[in-house]
C-alpha positions in Angstrom: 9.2 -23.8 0.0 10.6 -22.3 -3.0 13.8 -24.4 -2.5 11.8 -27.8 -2.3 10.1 -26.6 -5.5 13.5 -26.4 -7.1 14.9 -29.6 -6.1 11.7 -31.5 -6.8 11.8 -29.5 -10.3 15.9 -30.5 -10.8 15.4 -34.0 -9.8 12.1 -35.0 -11.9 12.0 -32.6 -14.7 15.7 -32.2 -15.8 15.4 -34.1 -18.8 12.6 -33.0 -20.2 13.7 -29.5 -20.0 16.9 -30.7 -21.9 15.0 -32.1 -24.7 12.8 -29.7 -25.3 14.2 -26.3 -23.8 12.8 -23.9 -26.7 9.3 -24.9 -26.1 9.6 -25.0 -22.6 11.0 -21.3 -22.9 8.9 -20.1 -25.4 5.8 -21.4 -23.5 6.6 -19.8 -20.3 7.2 -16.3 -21.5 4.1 -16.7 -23.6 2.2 -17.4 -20.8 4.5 -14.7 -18.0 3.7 -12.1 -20.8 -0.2 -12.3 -20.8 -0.4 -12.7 -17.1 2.2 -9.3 -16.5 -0.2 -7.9 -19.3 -2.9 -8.7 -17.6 -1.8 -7.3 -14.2 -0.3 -4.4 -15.7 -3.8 -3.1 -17.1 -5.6 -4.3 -14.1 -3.5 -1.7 -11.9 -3.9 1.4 -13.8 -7.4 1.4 -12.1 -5.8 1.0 -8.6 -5.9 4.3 -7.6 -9.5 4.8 -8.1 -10.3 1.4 -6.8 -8.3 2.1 -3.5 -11.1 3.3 -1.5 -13.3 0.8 -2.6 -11.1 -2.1 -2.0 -10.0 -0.4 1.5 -14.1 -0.6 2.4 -14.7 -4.2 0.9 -11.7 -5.6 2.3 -12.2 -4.5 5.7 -15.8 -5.6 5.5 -15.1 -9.1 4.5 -12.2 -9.3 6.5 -14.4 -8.4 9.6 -17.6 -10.6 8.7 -14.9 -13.7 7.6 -13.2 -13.1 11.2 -16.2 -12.7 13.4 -17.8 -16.4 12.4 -15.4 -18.4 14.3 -12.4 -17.5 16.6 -10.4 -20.5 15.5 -11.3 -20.0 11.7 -10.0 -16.5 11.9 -6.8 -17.9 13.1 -6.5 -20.0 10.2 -7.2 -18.0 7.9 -4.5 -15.8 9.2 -1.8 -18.6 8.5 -3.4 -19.8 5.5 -3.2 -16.6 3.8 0.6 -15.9 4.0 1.1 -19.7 3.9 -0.9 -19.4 0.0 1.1 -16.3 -0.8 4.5 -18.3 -0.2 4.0 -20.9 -1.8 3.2 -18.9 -5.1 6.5 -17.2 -4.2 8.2 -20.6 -4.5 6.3 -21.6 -7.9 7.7 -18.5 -9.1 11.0 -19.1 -8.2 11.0 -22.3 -10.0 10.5 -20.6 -13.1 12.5 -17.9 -12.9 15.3 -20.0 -11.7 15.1 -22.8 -13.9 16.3 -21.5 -17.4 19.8 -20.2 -15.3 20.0 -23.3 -13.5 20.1 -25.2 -16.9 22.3 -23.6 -18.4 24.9 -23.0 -15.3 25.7 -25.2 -12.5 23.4 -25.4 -9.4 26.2 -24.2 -7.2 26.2 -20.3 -9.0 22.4 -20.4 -7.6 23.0 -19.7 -3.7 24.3 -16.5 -4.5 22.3 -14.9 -7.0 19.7 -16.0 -4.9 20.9 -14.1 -1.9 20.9 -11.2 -3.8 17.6 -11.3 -5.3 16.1 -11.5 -1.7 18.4 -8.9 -0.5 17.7 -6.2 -3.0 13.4 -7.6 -2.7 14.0 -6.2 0.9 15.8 -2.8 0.4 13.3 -2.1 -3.1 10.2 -3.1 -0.1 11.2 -0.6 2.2 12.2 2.2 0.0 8.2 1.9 -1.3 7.1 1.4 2.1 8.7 4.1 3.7 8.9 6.7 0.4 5.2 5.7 -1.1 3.9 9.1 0.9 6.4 11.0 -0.5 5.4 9.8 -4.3 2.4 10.6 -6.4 0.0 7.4 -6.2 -0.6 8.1 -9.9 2.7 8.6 -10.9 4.2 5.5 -9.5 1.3 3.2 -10.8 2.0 4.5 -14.5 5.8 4.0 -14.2 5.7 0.7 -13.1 3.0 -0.4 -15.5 5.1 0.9 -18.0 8.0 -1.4 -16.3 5.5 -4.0 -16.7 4.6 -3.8 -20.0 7.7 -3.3 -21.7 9.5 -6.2 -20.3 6.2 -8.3 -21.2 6.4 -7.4 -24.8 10.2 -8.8 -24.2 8.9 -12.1 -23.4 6.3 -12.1 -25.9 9.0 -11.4 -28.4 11.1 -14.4 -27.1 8.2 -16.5 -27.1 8.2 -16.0 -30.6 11.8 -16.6 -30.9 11.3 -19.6 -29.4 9.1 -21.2 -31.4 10.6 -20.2 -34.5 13.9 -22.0 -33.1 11.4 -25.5 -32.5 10.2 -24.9 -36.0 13.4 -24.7 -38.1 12.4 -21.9 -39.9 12.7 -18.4 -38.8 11.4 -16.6 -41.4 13.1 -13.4 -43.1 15.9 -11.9 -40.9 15.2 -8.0 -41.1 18.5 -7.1 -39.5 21.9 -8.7 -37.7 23.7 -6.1 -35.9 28.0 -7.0 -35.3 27.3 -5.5 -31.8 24.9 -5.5 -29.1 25.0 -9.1 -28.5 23.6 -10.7 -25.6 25.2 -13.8 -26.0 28.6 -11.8 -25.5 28.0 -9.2 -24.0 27.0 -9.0 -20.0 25.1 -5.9 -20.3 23.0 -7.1 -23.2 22.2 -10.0 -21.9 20.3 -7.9 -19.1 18.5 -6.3 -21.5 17.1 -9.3 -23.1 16.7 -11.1 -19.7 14.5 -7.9 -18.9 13.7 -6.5 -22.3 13.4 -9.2 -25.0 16.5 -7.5 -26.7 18.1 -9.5 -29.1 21.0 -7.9 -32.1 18.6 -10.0 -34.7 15.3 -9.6 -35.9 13.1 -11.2 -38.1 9.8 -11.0 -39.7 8.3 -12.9 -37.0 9.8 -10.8 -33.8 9.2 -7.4 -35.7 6.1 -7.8 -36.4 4.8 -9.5 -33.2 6.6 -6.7 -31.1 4.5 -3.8 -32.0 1.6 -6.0 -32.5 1.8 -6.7 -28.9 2.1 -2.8 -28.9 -1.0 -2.1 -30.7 -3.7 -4.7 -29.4 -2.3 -3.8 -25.5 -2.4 0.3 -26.3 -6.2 -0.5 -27.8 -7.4 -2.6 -24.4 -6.0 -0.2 -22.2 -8.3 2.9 -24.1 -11.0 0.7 -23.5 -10.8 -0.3 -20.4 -9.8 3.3 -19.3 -13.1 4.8 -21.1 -15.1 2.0 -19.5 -13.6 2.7 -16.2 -14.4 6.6 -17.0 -17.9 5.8 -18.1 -18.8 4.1 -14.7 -17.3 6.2 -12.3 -19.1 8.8 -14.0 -22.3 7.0 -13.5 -21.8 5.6 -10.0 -21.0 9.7 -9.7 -24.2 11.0 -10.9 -26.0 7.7 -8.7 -24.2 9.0 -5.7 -25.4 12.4 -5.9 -29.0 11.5 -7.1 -29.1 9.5 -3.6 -27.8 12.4 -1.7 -30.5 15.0 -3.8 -33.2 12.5 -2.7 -32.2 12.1 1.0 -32.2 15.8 1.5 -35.5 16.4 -0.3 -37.1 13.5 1.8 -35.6 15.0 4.6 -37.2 18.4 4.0 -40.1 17.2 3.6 -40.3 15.4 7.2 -39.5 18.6 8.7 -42.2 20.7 6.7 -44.4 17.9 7.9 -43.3 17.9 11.3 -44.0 22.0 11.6 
């Protein structure tokens, strides 16, 4: 799937890409940064959602399943068949600023790769997870998460100061570190948002992004706090007034 994505994407889009790389770029790491930003706060709650999502999932699952034989069956094929071909969306994005810029025949490879090391990373988590803090491996990867989407929301803003011809106030310009000649670097800003030059506009967006994603995640963390505490206290009021009403039957019963 993801490799008829890419064709259809070479084939229709090329030049349009070509004429207007910068946006292009700038757009789709505006828009990878708020969705990883989004999914990176969403998980720091996984750990106390867990049981609840086990419970709900298993419900629905069960009801969904038990309506129709045939309809359980598809749902079974739709599911993976849905998760794939976001997989192959993905990969057109991901894929498409190298494949620009390089020829199509240095693709095969990397690709390779990439699904190689997805496999061994998969079952090092699979088969390690019960050796690792639940906890602990959330926070580290949201912290993954995060940093490399303040990267892209950094090279969003490159972007579109590139489209706009006027990048503002350069802060610094280092004589090393450069991505554009130097292989490790360029990792770093492929993962990062590193770049040996900074302006106004990069400085101040990056601990912007900083600031406005540290405030949501101390308010969704005391909201989170709040309501557990509440469905806490709930819980144990319900089990207080079982017991009491139980009590009472057998008084009444004596």
């Amino acid at each position: 799937i993801g490799a008829v994505f890419i064709t259809i994407f070479y084939t229709l889009a090329r030049n349009l890409w070509e004429e207007s790389e910068p946006i292009w770029e700038g757009t789709l790491s505006l828009i990878a940064s708020v969705v990883i930003t989004v999914m990176s706060v969403g998980m720091l709650r996984v750990a106390h959602w867990r049981k609840k999502w086990e419970d709900k999932l298993r419900g629905a699952t069960e009801s969904y399943l038990g309506k129709s034989e045939s309809g359980g069956r598809w749902s079974l094929v739709l599911l993976p068949f849905t998760v794939v071909c976001r997989e192959g969306l993905e990969s057109v994005i991901f894929m498409a600023g190298i494949g620009f810029e390089k020829s199509p025949t240095g693709l095969p490879i990397p690709i390779v790769l990439g699904i190689a090391s997805g496999f061994i990373i998969g079952w090092i988590i699979y088969h390690g997870s019960h050796k690792v803090s639940l906890n602990i491996f959330i926070i580290t990867t949201t912290t993954l998460l995060l940093f490399i989407a303040a990267g892209l929301f950094v090279t969003a803003i490159g972007e579109f100061q590139e489209v706009s011809k006027n990048p503002g106030i350069q802060l610094w310009s280092l004589n090393c570190c450069d991505p554009e000649s130097d292989n490790f670097w360029r990792i770093m800003h492929s993962l990062f948002g590193w770049n040996n030059k900074s302006t106004v506009g990069t400085f101040c967006g990056y601990f912007s992004y900083w600031i406005v994603v540290i405030v949501i995640i101390l308010i969704v963390l005391r909201r989170a706090r709040n309501k557990d505490f509440k469905e806490t206290n709930e819980g144990t009021s319900d089990d207080l007034e079982k017991k009491v009403d139980h009590l009472i039957e057998e008084y009444e019963t004596k």
